[in-house]
C-alpha positions in Angstrom: -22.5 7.9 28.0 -19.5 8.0 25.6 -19.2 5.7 22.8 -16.2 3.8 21.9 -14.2 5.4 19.8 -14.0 4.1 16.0 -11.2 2.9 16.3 -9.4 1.9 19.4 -5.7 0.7 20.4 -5.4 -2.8 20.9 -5.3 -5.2 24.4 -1.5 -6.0 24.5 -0.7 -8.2 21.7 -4.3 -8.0 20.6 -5.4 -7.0 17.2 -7.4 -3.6 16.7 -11.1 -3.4 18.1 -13.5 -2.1 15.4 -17.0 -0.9 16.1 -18.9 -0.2 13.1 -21.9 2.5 13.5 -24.7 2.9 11.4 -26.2 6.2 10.6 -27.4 8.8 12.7 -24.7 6.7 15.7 -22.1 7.5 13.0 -22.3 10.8 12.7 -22.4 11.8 16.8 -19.2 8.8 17.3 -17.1 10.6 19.2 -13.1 11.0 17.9 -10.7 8.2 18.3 -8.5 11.1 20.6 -11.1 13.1 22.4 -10.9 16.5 22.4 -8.7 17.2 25.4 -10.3 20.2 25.8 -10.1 21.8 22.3 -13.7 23.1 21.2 -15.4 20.7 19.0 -16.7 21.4 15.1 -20.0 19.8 14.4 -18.0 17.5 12.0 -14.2 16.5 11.4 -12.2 18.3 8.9 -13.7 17.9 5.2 -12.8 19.1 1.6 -12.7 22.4 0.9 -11.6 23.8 4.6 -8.4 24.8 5.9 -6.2 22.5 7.6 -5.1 24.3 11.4 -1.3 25.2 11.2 0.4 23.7 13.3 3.9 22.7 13.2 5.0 19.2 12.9 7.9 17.6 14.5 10.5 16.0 12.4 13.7 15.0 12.0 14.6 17.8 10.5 13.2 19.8 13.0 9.7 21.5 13.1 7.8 21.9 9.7 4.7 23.4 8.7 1.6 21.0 8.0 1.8 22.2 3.8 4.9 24.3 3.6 4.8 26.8 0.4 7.4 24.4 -1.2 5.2 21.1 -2.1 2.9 21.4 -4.5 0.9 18.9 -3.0 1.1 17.5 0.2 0.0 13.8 1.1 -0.7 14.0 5.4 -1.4 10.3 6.9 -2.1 9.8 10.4 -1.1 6.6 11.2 -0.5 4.5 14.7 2.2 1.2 15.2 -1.1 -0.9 16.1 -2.9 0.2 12.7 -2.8 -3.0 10.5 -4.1 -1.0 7.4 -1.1 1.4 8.2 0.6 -1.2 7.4 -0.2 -1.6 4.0 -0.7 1.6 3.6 3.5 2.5 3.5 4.8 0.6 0.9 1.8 2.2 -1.2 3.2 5.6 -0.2 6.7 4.8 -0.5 5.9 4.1 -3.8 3.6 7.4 -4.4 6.8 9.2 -2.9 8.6 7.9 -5.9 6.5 8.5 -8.9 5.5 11.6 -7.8 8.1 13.3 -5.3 9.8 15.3 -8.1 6.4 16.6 -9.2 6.2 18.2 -6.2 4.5 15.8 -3.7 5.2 15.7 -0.7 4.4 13.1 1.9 4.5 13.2 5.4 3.1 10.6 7.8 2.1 11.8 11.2 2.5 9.1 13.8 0.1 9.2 17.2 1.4 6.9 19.1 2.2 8.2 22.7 5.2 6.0 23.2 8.1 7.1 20.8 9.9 3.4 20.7 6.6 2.1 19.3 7.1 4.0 16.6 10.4 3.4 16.2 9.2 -0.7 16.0 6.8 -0.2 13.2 9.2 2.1 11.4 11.7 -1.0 11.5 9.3 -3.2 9.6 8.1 -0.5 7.9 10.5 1.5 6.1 9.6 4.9 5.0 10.9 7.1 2.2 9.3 10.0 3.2 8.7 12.7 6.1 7.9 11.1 9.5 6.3 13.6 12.2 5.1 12.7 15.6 2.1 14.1 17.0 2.4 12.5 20.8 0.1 15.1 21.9 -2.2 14.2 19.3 -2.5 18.1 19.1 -2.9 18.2 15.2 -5.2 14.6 15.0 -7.7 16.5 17.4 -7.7 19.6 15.6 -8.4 17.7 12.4 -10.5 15.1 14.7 -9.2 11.8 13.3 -11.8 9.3 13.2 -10.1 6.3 11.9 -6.2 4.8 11.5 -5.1 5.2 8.7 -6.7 8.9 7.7 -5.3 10.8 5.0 -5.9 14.0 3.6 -4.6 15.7 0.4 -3.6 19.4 1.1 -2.8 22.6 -1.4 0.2 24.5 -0.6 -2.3 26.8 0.9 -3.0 24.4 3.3 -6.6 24.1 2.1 -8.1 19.9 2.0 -8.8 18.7 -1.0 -9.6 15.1 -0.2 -9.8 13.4 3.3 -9.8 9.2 3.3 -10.3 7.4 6.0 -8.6 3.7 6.0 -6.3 1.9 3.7 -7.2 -1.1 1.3 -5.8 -2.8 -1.8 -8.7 -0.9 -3.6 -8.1 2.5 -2.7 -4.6 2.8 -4.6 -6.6 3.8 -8.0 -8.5 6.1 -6.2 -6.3 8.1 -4.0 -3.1 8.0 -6.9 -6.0 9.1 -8.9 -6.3 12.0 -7.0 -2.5 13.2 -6.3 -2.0 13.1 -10.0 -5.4 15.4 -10.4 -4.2 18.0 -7.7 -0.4 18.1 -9.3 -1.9 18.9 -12.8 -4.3 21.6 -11.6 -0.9 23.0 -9.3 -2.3 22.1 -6.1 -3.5 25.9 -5.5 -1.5 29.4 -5.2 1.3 28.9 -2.7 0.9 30.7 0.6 1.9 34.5 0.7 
């Protein structure tokens, strides 16, 4: 039988169900999106691997995932019900700041299905940096999103150089820790 995903969207008005899974259940959880069809890795996209280039859809029209351009690029899927998403943006509005002229670039990847959901959140939320929608969920299944908020740090290459799942007061250190690492070292040879 399927499991319940990790994470799941709320009751209307409800907050976020969480199941936690313990070992071996963890690892064969099955994606927050499904697959929709799309053949299955044995495990979601992890350091080291290449992130699927698709292109994201923007206000300023489509964009690549990591365009040659950035340095670094900061990708966080994220969803209007996500409370930690929530926290997560003024965190990355502030990351956007501090490190935008180094070459960082940001770009949070909304999977709601309904647009004007978004749009809510957004209100509330204010964000200084690239919004892309992914109604489809296209690129969260190719990546296989596991949890709200997951975020992964990406070379110019496109290749992942960190992937966090969740967002908490005690991450900051960490994941700053880590966009400053990746801009020092160049964040990889930009794509031919």
């Amino acid at each position: 039988p399927p499991q319940e995903p990790l994470y799941a969207r709320p009751a209307e008005g409800g907050p976020p169900r969480r199941r936690l899974m313990l070992g071996a259940a963890a690892t064969a959880a099955v994606g927050a999106f499904g697959t929709l069809g799309l053949p299955r890795r044995a495990a979601a996209l992890q350091a080291g691997q290449t992130i699927p280039s698709l292109m994201l859809d923007t206000a300023e029209g489509p964009q690549p995932i990591a365009p040659a351009r950035a340095r670094v690029t900061y990708v966080d899927f994220w969803a209007s019900w996500c409370g930690p998403c929530r926290q997560s943006f003024p965190w990355m509005n502030e990351m956007h700041a501090k490190y935008g002229g180094d070459g960082l670039r940001i770009v949070a990847v909304n999977v709601d299905a309904r647009r004007d959901e978004a749009d809510e959140f957004l209100a509330r939320n204010p964000a200084r940096f690239a919004i892309a929608f992914d109604r489809q969920r296209a690129l969260a299944q190719a990546v296989e999103v596991k949890a709200m908020p997951t975020s992964l740090l990406v070379d110019p290459r496109g290749r992942v150089l960190l992937v966090h799942q969740g967002f908490a007061g005690k991450d900051r250190e960490k994941l700053e820790a880590s966009i400053g690492q990746a801009l020092r070292e160049g964040g990889g040879a930009p794509r031919s």
